[in-house]
N, C-alpha and C positions, 0 to 999 in steps of 0.2 A: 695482515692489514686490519685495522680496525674500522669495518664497515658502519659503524654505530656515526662513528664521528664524519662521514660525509652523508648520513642521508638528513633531507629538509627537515629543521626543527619543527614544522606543522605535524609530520607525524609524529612525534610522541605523544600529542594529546589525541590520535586517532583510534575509535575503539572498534575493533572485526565486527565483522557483522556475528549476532551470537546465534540466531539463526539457521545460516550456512556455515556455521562451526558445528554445532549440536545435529545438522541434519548430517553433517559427510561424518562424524561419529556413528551414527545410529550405521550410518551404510556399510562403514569401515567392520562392526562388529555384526553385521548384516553379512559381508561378505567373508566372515569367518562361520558359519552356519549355524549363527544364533538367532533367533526369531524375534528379532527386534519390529517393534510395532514403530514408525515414528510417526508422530503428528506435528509434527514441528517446525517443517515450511510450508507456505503456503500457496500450492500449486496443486491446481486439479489434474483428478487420478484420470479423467477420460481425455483419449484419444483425440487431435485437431482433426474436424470436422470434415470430412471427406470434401466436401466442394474446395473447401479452403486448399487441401492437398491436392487434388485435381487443376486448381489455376498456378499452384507456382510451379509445378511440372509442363503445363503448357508455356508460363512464360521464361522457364529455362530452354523449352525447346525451340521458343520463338527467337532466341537470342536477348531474351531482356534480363541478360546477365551482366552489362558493365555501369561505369557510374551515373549515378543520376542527380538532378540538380542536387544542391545540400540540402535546402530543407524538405526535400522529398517529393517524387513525382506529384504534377499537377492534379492527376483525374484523383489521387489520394487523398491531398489536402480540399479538393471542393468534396467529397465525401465522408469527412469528417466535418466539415461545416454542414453539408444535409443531416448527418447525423443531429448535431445539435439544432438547428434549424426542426426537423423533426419530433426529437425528443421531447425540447425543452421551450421551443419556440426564441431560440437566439440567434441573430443573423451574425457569420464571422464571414468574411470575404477569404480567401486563400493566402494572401499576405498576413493575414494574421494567426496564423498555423503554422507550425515547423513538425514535423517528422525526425524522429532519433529510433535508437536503441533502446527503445522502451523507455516506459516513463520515467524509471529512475533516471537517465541521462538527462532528459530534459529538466527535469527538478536540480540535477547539480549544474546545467549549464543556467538556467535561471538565476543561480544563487551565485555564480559566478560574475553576471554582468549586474546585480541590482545593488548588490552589498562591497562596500566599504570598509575595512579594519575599524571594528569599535562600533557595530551597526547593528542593530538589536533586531533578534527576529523570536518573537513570541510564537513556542510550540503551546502545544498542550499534550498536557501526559494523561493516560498513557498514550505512547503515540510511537509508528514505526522508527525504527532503528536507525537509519539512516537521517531522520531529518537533523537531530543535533550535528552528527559529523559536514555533513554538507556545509551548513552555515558554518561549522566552524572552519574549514577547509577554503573556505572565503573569505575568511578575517573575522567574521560574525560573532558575534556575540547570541549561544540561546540562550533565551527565560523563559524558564518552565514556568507553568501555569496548569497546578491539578484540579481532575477530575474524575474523584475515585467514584464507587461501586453507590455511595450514598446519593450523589447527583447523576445517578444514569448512566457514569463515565462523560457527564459535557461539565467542563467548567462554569460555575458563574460567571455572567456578563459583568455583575462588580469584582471579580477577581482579574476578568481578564483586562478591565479600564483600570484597572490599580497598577496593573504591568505596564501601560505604557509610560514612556519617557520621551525623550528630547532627541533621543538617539534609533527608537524602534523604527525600522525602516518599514517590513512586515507583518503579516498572521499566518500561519499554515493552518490549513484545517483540512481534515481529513476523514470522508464522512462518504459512504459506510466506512467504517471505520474499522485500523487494523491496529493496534488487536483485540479491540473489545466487539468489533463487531456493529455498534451505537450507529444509528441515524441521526444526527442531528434535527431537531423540530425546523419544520419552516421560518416560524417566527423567531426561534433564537438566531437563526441566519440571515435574518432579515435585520434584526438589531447587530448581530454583529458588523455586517456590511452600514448600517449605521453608521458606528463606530469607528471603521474604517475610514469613511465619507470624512468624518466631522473631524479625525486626528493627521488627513493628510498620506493614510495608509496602504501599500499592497495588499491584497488576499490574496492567497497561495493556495486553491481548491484543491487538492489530490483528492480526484472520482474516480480511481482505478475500478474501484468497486460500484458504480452508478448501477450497470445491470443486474445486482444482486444483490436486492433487497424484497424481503420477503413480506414485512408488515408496514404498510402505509407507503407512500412514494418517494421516490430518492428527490432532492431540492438541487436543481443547480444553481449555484449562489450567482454565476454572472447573469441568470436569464431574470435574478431580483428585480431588477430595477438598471435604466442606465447609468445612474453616476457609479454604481455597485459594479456593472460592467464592466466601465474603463479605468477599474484601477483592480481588476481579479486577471488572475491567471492563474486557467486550467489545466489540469493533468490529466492525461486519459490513455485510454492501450485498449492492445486485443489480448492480453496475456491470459487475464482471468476469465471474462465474459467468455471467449475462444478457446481457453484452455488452449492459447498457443505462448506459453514462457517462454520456450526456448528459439522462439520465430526474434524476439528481441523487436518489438514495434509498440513506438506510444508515443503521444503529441503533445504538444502543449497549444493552446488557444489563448489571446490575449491581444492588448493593445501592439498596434504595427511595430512603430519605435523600438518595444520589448522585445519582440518577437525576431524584427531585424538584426539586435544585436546577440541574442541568442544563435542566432544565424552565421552571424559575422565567428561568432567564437566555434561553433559546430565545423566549421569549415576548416579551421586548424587543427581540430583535435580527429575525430570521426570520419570528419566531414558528410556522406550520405549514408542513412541506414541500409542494409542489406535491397537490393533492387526485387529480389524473390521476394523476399519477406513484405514487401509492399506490395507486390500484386497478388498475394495470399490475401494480406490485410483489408484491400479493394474486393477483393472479393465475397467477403466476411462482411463488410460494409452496405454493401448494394444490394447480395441474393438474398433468397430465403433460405434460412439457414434452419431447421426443424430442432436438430439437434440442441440448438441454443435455450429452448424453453423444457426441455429435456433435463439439463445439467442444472439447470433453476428450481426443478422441482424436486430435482436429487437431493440437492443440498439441501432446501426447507428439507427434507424427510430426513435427512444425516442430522441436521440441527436439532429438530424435534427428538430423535432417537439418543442423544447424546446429552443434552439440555435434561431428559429422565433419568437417563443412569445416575446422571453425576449430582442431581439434586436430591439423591437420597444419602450419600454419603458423608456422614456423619463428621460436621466443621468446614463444610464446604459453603460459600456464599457465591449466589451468580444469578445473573440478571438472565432472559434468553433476548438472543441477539439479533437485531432485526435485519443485519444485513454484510456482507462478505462472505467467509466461513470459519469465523474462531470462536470459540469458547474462551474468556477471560473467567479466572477462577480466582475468589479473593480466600486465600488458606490461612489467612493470619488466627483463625481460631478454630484452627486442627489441632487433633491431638501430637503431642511432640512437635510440634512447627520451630525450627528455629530461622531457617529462610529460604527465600523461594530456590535458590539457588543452589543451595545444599538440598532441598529438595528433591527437584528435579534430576539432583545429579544419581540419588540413591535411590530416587523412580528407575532410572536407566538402567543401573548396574543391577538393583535386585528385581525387578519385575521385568526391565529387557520394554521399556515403554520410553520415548522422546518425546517433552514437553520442553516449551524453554520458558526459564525464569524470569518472572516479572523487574526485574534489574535492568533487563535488555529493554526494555520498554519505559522505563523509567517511573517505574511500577512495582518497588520491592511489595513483598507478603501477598505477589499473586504468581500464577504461571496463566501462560497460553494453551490451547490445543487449536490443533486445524481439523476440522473435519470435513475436506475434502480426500476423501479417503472412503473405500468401500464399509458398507454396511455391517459386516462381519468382524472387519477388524476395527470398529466401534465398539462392537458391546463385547469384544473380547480386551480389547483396549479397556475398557470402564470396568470389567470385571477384574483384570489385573491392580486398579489404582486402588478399587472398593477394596482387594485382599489388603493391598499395601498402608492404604489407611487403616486397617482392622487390627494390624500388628503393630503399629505403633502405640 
C-alpha cells in the first residue's frame, strides 16, 4: 500500500523538529558508549524541585488523579494571574487563562483558532523552530523578518512595518529569546506593540524564558500599556524556570473571546493537561521555592563560562546572551566554513559534540549551543570545538 498517497497534503511542507532529531542522535550514539557531549536541546540538567515533587505525590494520594475542567483547575489558573499580577503588575481574571500541555500546545492551539488559509503571521528570525510549522499547519502564511548578529539579533522596527500587509493577522515575539538568547529593550516593545495598535494586530509574546534573564529585566509586553494588552497573547510554563519539561504545563494569558475558543478546540483534542502536573505546577507557583534562584545563578555562571571559551576561538562571532540559556554563534567567517549544517554534522561525528544548525532557526552560517549543562562538560565541550576549529 502506498501510504505516501493517503497522508494530509499539509505534511509535506512540514519540517521535524531539528532539535529533537540531533538530540535522540547524540543519545542513540551515547547509548553505544561513545562520549557524546550534546548541547542541543534545551532542557535543564537539574533535578524538579523537591517541593514540587512532594505536592504531586500528595495529590496522586489524595485522589486528584481524574479529569479536570479543560482549561485547567481553578486554584491554577488564579495563580498564574497572581503570577503576573506580581511580576509585572497585569491584572488577568481566570477566564482569561487556559492551562495545556506546555506551552507549545497552547501556541499551536492559538494558531489554530486566529488564522485563516492565506493569513500572514510575521516571525522573526532567528527564531524557535516550531513557530513557522504551526502557522503553517493553520493555513498561515510566515514572513520572516531578520535579525542577525549585527542588530543584537532584534529586527528593525522599519523592517518589521515593511512586512506588514493587508493579509498579516499577527507578530510572534519571543524574548528571552530562543535561540539567541536576546532580550528585547523595553522601548522597542513598546514601539512594536505600537505597531500592532495602529495596524489592527495580534502579539504572540512567548515568555517561556521570563525567569531567566540575567542582564537588565525581562519586559512583559501585555503589562505595556492597555490597548497593547488587549490584543497580546501570552505564553508562559514551568518547564524551564522549574526545570520541569517533562511535567508538560504552560498557559496562555489573553483576551476572554481568545482564550475561550482556545478552550472550545483544547476540549476536542487534549482536552485537560495532566491533573498531577497541575498541582505540582500550583505548587511551584505559590511556595518558596529556594532552589529557583539557585538554577538562575547556575546558568549566569554556565553562560559566562562558555561565552569565554568560545570567544577566543579563532572566526567565531557572538554576542553574550542576556537571557534563557543558548549560545547563538555566527561561523560564517571560520576557517573552512561551508555551512552551518555540514558543520555541525562533522562537529558530532569527529569531536562526538551536538550543536544544531542555524538552518533550523532560520538562521544559515550560525549554530546553537545550550548551556544548560553541567560546568565540566562546558569547557571540555569548548575544548573539543577550539581542537576542531584548530584542524580546519
Amino acid at each position: 500500500m502506498d501510504y505516501q498517497k493517503l497522508m494530509a497534503a499539509r505534511m509535506a511542507q512540514l519540517a521535524p523538529s531539528a532539535t529533537l532529531r540531533i538530540n535522540a542522535l547524540a543519545k542513540e550514539l551515547q547509548s553505544q558508549g561513545k562520549p557524546v557531549l550534546s548541547f542541543a536541546t534545551g532542557e535543564p540538567d537539574f533535578p524538579t524541585p523537591p517541593q514540587i515533587i512532594a505536592a504531586a505525590e500528595v495529590a496522586m494520594r489524595s485522589g486528584k488523579t481524574k479529569y479536570t475542567a479543560t482549561p485547567g483547575i481553578p486554584e491554577l489558573r488564579r495563580a498564574v494571574a497572581d503570577r503576573f499580577r506580581r511580576n509585572y503588575q497585569v491584572d488577568y481574571e481566570p477566564a482569561e487563562i487556559i492551562i495545556g500541555a506546555g506551552g507549545k500546545q497552547e501556541l499551536y492551539n492559538l494558531c489554530q483558532v486566529i488564522l485563516n488559509p492565506g493569513d500572514e503571521v510575521i516571525i522573526f528570525s532567528p527564531y524557535w523552530v516550531s513557530y513557522p510549522e504551526m502557522v503553517k499547519l493553520a493555513g498561515g502564511i510566515p514572513v520572516i523578518v531578520e535579525g542577525g548578529i549585527e542588530t543584537g539579533f532584534v529586527p528593525t522596527l522599519a523592517a518589521v512595518e515593511a512586512a506588514i500587509t493587508k493579509r498579516t493577522k499577527a507578530i510572534i515575539v519571543n524574548s528571552p529569546n530562543n535561540p539567541t538568547g536576546a532580550v528585547y529593550p523595553r522601548d522597542y516593545l513598546q514601539a512594536l506593540g505600537q505597531l500592532a495598535v495602529n495596524y489592527n494586530l495580534l502579539l504572540v509574546s512567548d515568555e517561556i524564558y521570563d525567569d531567566l534573564v540575567y542582564d537588565g529585566a525581562h519586559t512583559c509586553i501585555a503589562a505595556l500599556s492597555p490597548e497593547i494588552r488587549e490584543r497580546t497573547i501570552t505564553i508562559g510554563g514551568v518547564s524551564k524556570s522549574f526545570s520541569m519539561t517533562g511535567w508538560r504545563l504552560g498557559w496562555a494569558a489573553g483576551p476572554a473571546p481568545i482564550i475561550k475558543a482556545m478552550t472550545d478546540l483544547q476540549s476536542h483534542s487534549t482536552s485537560n493537561p495532566s491533573s498531577i502536573s497541575q498541582y505540582a505546577a500550583l505548587a511551584g507557583l505559590t511556595q518558596d521555592i529556594p532552589e529557583l534562584a539557585m538554577m538562575q545563578a547556575a546558568f549566569r555562571r554556565r553562560r559566562d563560562l562558555m561565552f569565554e571559551q568560545l570567544a577566543r576561538v579563532k572566526g567565531f562571532s557572538l554576542i553574550l546572551p542576556q537571557g534563557a540559556f543558548y549560545l547563538f554563534i555566527d561561523l560564517r567567517q571560520t576557517p573552512g566554513y561551508t555551512t552551518s549544517e555540514e558543520f555541525c554534522a562533522q562537529l558530532l561525528s569527529e569531536q562526538l559534540v551536538a550543536a544544531v544548525p542555524g538552518e533550523a532557526f532560520g538562521a544559515p552560517g550560525y549554530f546553537r549551543l545550550s548551556y544548560a549543562t553541567a560546568e565540566s562538560d562546558i569547557i571540555e565541550g569548548c575544548r573539543r570545538i577550539a581542537e576542531f576549529i584548530a584542524r580546519r
